[in-house]
C-alpha positions as CSV (number, residue, x, y, z in Angstrom):
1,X,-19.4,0.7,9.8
2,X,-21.3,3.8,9.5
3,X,-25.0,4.8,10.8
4,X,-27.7,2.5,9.0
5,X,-30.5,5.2,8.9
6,X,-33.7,4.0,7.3
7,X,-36.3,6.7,6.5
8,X,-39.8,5.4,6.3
9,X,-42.4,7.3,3.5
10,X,-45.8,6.4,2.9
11,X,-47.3,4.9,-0.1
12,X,-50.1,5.6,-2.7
13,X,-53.4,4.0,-0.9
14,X,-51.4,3.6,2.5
15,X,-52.6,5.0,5.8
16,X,-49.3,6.1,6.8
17,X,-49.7,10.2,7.5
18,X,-48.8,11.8,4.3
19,X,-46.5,14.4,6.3
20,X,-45.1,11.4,8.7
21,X,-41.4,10.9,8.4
22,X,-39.3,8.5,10.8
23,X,-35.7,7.4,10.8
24,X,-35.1,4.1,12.0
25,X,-31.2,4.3,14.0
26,X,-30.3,1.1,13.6
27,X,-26.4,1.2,13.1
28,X,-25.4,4.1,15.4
29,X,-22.0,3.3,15.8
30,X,-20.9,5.6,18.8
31,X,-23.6,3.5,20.7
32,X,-21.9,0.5,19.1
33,X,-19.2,1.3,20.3
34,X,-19.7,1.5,23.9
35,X,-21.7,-1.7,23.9
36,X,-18.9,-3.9,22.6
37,X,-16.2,-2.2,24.6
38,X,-18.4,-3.4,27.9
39,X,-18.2,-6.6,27.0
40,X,-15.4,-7.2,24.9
41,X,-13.3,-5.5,27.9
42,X,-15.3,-7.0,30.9
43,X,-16.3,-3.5,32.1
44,X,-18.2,-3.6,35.4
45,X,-19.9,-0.2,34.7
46,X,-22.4,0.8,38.2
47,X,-25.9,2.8,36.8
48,X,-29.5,2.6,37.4
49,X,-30.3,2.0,34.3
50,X,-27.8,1.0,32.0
51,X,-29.0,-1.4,28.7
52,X,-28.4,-5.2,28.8
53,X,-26.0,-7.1,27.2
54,X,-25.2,-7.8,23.2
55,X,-27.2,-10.6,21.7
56,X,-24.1,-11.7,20.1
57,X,-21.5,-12.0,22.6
58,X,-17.8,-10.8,21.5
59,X,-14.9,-12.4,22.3
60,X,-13.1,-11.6,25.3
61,X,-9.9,-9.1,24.9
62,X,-6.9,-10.2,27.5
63,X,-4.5,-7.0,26.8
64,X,-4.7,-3.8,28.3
65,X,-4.2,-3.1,32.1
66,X,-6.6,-3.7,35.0
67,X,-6.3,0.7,35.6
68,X,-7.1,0.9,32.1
69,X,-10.4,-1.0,32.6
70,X,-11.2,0.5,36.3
71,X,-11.0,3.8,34.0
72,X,-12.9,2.9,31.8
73,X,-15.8,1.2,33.9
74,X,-16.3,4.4,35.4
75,X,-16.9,7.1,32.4
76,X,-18.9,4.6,30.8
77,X,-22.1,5.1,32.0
78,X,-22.2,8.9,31.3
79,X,-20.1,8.6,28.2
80,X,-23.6,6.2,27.0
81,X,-26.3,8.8,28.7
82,X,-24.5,11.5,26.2
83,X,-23.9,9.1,23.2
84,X,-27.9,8.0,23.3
85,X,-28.8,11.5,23.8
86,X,-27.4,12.7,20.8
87,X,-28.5,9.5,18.8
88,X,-32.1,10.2,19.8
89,X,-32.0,14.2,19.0
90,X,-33.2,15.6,16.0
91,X,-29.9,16.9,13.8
92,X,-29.8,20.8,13.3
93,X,-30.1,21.2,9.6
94,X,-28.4,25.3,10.3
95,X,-25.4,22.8,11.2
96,X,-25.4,20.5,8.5
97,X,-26.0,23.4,5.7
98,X,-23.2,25.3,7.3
99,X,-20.6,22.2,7.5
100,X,-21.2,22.6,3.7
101,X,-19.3,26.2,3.0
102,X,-15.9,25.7,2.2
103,X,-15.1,29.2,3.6
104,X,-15.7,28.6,7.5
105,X,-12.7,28.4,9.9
106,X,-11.3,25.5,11.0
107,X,-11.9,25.9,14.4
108,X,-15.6,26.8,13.5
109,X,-15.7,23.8,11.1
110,X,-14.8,21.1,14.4
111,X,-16.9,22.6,16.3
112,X,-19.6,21.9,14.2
113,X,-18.5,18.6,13.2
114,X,-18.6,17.5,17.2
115,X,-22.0,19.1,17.3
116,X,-23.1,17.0,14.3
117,X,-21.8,13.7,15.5
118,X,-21.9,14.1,19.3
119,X,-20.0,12.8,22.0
120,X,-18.2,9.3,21.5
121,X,-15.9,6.5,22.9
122,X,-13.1,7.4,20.7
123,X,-12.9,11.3,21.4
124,X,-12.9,10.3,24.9
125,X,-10.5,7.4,24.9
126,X,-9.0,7.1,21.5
127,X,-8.9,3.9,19.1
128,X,-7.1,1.6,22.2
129,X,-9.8,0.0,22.8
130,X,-10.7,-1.5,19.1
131,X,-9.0,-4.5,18.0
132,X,-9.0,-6.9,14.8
133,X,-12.2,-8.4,17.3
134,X,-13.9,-5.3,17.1
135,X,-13.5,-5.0,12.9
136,X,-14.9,-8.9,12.8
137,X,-17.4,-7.8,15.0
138,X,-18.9,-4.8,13.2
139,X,-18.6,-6.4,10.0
140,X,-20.9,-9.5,11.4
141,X,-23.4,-6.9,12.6
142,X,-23.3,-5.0,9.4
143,X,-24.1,-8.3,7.0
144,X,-26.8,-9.0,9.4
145,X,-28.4,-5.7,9.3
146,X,-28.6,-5.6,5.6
147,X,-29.6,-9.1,5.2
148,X,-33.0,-9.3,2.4
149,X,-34.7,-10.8,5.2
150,X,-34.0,-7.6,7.8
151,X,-34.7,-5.2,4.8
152,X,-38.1,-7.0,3.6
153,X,-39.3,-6.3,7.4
154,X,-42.0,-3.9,7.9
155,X,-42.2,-3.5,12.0
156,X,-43.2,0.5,11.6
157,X,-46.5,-0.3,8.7
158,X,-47.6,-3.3,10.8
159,X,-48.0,-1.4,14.1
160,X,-49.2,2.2,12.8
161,X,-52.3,1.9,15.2
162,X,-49.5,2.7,17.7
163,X,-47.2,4.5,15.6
164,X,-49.0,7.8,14.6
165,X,-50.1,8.9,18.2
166,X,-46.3,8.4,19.5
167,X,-45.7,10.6,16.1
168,X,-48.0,13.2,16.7
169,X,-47.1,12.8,20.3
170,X,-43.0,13.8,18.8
171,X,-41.4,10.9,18.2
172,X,-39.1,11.2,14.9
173,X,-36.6,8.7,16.0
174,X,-36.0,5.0,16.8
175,X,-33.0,4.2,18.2
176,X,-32.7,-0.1,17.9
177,X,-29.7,-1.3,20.2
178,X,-28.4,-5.2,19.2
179,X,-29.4,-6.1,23.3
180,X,-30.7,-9.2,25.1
181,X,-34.7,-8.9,26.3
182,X,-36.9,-5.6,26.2
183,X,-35.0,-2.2,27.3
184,X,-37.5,0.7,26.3
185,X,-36.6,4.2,27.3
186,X,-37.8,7.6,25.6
187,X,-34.8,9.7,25.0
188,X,-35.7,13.3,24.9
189,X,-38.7,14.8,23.1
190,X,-38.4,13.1,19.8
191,X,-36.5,9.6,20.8
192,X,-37.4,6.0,21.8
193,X,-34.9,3.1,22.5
194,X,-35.9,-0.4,22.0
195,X,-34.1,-3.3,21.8
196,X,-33.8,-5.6,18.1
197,X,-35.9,-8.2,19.9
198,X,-38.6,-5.8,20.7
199,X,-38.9,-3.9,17.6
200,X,-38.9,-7.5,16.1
201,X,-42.2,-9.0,17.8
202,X,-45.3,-7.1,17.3
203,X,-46.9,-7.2,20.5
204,X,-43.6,-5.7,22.0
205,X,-43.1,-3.1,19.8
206,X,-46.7,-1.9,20.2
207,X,-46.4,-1.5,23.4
208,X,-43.0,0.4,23.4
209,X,-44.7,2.6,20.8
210,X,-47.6,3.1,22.8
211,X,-45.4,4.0,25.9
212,X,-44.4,7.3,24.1
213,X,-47.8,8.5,23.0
């Protein structure tokens, strides 16, 4: 499942700021990634402030080896510091337009690519970890993103009373993780975590926004 990036434009007779522009990062699969491996794996990673646990639960793997998960446990807290880093930074469009000459090195072209997509699980561990679980799992969370009832939802229009000062205070990005309870965190200048559940009540979600402003 790739990145489900929603990019929110006002509307004739709408207050929204006619120069506002916000992507919602809803589907950010490195982050994704990490999450279900904690669980999946029963990872017992040790942070201060690490995000709490899926909504929907995954099934337990039983493979693997108890090194493998010791291993594990302990990159992944700073394997999801640099993963949500990344997903809340702004992407540098000299980067992108220069992926798109056909006559840069190799070497030049990969390093550009890891710039563009950041750190992840996989370039750190490999595709081990991912089983026929993980594919069910991603493909449940991808229906349920892009349900009509998800996509009618408006959380950004109904709280712009909040929304434009975080804006004009730099926020460009919104970074939703599929987590139990409220877990709000500015990440960088231009990012703010939240969890589904807080983006989906109003009252919640205003006061995340109004925690960046």
């Amino acid at each position: 499942m790739g990145d489900s990036v929603i990019s929110t434009t006002p509307d004739p007779g709408n207050p929204w700021p006619r120069d506002m522009l916000l992507t919602i990062e809803n589907g950010a699969q490195t982050l994704l990634d990490l999450l279900w491996v904690r669980e999946a794996w029963a990872l017992d990673p040790v942070g201060e402030d690490l995000p709490p646990v899926l909504v929907d639960t995954p099934d337990r793997e039983t493979g693997g080896s108890g090194a493998d998960r010791a291993r594990w446990s302990v990159a992944w807290p700073a394997l999801w510091g640099a993963c949500l880093a990344h997903a809340g930074s702004q992407p540098d469009p000299r980067a992108i337009e220069r992926l798109h000459d056909p006559s840069i090195p190799q070497a030049e072209r990969r390093a550009l690519l890891e710039q563009v997509s950041g750190p992840s699980w996989r370039d750190e561990f490999g595709d081990a970890a991912f089983t026929r679980r993980y594919d069910e799992w991603t493909s449940a969370r991808f229906d349920e993103i892009t349900s009509p009832e998800v996509l009618r939802r408006s959380p950004e229009r109904e709280r712009l009373e909040q929304l434009v000062p975080a804006w004009r205070a730099g926020l460009t990005t919104i970074v939703e993780i599929p987590c139990r309870g409220t877990f709000t965190r500015r990440v960088g200048p231009y990012g703010l975590l939240v969890t589904a559940e807080t983006r989906s009540e109003p009252d919640g979600y205003a006061a995340a926004l109004s925690s960046f402003a």
